[in-house]
C-alpha positions in Angstrom: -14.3 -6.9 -1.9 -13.8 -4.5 -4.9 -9.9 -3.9 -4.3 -6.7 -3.1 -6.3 -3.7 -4.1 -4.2 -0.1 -2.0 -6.4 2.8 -3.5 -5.4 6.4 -3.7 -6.4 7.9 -7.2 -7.1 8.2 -8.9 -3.5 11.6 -10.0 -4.6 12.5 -6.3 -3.8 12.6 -6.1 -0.1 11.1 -8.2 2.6 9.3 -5.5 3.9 7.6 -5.5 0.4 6.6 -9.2 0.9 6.2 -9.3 4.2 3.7 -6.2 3.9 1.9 -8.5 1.0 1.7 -11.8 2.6 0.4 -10.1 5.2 -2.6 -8.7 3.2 -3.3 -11.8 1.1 -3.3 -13.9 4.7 -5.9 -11.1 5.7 -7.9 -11.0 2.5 -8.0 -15.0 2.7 -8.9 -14.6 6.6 -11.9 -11.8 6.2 -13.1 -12.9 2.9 -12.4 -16.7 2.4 -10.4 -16.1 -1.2 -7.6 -15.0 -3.1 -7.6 -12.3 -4.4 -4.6 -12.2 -6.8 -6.0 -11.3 -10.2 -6.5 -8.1 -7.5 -3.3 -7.7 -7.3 -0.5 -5.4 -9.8 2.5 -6.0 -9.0 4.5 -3.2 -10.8 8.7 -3.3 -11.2 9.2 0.4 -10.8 6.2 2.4 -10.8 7.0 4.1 -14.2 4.4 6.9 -14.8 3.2 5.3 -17.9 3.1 1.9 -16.5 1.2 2.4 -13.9 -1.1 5.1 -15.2 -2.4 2.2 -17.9 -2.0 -0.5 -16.0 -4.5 0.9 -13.2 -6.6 2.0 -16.3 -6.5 -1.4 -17.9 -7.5 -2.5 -14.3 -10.3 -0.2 -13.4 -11.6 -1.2 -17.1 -11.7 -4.9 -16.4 -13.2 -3.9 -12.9 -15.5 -1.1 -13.0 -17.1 -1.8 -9.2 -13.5 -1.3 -7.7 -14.1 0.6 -4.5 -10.9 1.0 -2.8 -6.7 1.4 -4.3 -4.3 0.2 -1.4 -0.7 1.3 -3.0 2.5 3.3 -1.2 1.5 6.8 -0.7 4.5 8.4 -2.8 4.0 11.3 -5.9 5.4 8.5 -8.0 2.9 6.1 -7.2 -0.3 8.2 -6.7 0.0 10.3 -9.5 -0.7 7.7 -12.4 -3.1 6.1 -10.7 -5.2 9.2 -9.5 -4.6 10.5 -13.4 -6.0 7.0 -14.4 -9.7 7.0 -12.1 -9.9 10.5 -14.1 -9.3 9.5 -17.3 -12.3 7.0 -17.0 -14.6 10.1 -15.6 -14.2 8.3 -12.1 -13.4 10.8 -8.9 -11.1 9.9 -6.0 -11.9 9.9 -3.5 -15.8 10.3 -4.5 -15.8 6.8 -6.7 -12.5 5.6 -5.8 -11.1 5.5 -1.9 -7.3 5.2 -1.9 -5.8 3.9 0.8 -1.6 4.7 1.2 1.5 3.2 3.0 4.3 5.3 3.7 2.5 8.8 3.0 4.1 11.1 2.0 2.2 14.3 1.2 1.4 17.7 2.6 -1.6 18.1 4.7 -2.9 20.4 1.6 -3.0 17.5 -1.2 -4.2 15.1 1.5 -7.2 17.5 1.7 -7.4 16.9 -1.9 -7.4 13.3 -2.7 -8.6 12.4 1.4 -7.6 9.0 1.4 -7.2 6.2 4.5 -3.4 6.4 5.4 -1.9 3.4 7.4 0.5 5.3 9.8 3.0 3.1 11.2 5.2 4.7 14.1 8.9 5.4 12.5 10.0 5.9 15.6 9.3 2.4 17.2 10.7 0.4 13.9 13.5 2.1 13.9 14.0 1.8 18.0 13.8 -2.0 17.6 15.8 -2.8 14.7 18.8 -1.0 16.3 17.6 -2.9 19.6 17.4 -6.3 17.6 20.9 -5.2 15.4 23.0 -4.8 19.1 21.2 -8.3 20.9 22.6 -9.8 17.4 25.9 -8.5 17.5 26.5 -8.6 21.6 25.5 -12.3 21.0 22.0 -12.6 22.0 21.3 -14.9 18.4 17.6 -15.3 18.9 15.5 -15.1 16.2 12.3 -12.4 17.3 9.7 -11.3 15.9 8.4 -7.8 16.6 4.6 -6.7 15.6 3.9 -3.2 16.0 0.6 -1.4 16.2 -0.8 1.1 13.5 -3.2 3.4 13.4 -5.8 4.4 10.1 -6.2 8.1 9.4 -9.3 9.0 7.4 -8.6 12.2 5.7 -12.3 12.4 4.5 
């Protein structure tokens, strides 16, 4: 219940607003509320911005508990350099929990947070599958769900 959802603008790709409706549709679901002063929605992950933004945030909401955001350097940097700043240890006070990872198996050891691994592979084998049916005339619109599995560095 004690969540900080970092996002870009939605308006940015539909992945990024797919990904989001998705999670609000869950958090409504599971919990029976919005949650979307939970929410930062941040235009391009500047160090600065985010680093007090997630400050500001964790100030406003000291029981926060878990920080869902992309797992990139750019994004994880400011906001693991913001929990410290407030004396508050990730993953000891703060879980985070990452799209898109992208770090070494070293500074996941660090920072052990739950990463959402999607299977490249599979989305990128069914877009080109969906791109030929629209091209060779098959004009259906489809929807394609694919599984994903949580890894728990801890």
């Amino acid at each position: 219940r004690n969540i900080l959802y970092l996002t870009s603008p939605i308006s940015l790709a539909t992945s990024v607003e797919e990904r989001f409706n998705g999670y609000q549709d869950g958090i409504r679901k599971y919990y029976g509320k919005n949650i979307e002063s939970h929410v930062l929605t941040l235009p391009n992950f500047a160090y600065d911005d985010t680093f007090n933004a997630v400050r500001s945030f964790l100030q406003e909401h000291p029981k926060t508990q878990v920080i869902i955001t992309t797992g990139s350097r750019q994004n994880m940097d400011p906001v693991i350099a913001a929990a410290n700043s407030l004396q508050l240890s990730i993953p000891k006070d703060i879980k985070l929990m990452t799209f898109d990872c992208d770090f070494s198996s070293t500074e996941l050891a660090l920072f052990r947070p739950y990463v959402i691994q999607q299977d490249a592979y599979q989305i990128g084998y069914k877009s080109a599958a969906a791109l030929y049916n629209q091209i060779y005339g098959d004009l259906r619109t489809e929807t394609i769900r694919l599984p994903i599995s949580i890894i728990d560095y801890t």
